[in-house]
C-alpha positions as CSV (number, residue, x, y, z in Angstrom):
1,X,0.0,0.0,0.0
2,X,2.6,2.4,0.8
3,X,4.3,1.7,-2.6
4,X,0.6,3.0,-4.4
5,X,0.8,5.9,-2.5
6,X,4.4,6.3,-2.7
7,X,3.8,6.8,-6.8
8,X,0.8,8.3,-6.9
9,X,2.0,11.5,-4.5
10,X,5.2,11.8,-6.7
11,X,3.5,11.3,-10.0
12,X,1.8,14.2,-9.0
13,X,4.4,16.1,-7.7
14,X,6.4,16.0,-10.7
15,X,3.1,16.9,-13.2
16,X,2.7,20.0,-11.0
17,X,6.2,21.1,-11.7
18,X,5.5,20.3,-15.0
19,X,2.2,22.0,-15.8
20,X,3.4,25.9,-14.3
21,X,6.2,25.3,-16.0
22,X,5.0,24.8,-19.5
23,X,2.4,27.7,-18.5
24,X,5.4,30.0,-17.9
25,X,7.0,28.8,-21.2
26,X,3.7,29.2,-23.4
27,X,1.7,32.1,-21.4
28,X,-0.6,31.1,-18.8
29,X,-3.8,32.3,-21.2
30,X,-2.7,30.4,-24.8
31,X,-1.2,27.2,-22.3
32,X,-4.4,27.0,-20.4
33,X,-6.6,26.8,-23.5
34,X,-5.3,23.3,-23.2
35,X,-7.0,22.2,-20.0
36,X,-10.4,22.8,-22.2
37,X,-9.6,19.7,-24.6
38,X,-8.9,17.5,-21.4
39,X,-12.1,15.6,-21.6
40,X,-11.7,14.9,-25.4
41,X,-8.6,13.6,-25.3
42,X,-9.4,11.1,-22.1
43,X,-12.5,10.0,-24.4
44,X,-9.8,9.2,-27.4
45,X,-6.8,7.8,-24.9
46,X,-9.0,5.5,-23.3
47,X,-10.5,4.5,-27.0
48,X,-6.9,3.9,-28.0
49,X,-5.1,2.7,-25.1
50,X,-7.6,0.6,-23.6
51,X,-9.8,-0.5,-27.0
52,X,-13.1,1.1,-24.9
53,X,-15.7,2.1,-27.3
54,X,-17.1,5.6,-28.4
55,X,-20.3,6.0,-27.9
56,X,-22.3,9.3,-29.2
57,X,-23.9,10.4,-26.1
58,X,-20.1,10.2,-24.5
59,X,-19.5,12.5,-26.9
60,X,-22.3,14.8,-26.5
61,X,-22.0,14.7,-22.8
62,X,-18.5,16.6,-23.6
63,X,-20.1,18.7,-26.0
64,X,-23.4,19.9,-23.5
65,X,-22.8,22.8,-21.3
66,X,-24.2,22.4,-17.5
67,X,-25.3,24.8,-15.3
């Protein structure tokens, strides 16, 4: 257990570092654009990378704006 937490507190450690800087690199407003496709791309990594299937209202959920 302490080996799961071990990885999963430095894993994101090192994407914090990583994110501010590649938003001081780019400018914080063009860089931060990026966190917008987020959801997209997790629908078409986990399409690729785990063979899980599309389906349209996955896609329209992503697309639908909620107050």
């Amino acid at each position: 257990m302490h080996q799961v937490i071990y990885f999963s507190v430095l894993s994101q450690f090192i994407a914090f570092f990583a994110w501010y800087h590649g938003m001081a690199m780019g400018g914080v407003a063009r860089v931060g654009q990026i966190q917008l496709l987020q959801p997209f791309l997790t629908l078409l990594a986990s399409a690729m990378l785990l063979g899980e299937t599309l389906e349209p209202i996955a896609l329209e959920r992503r697309f639908s704006i909620r107050s």
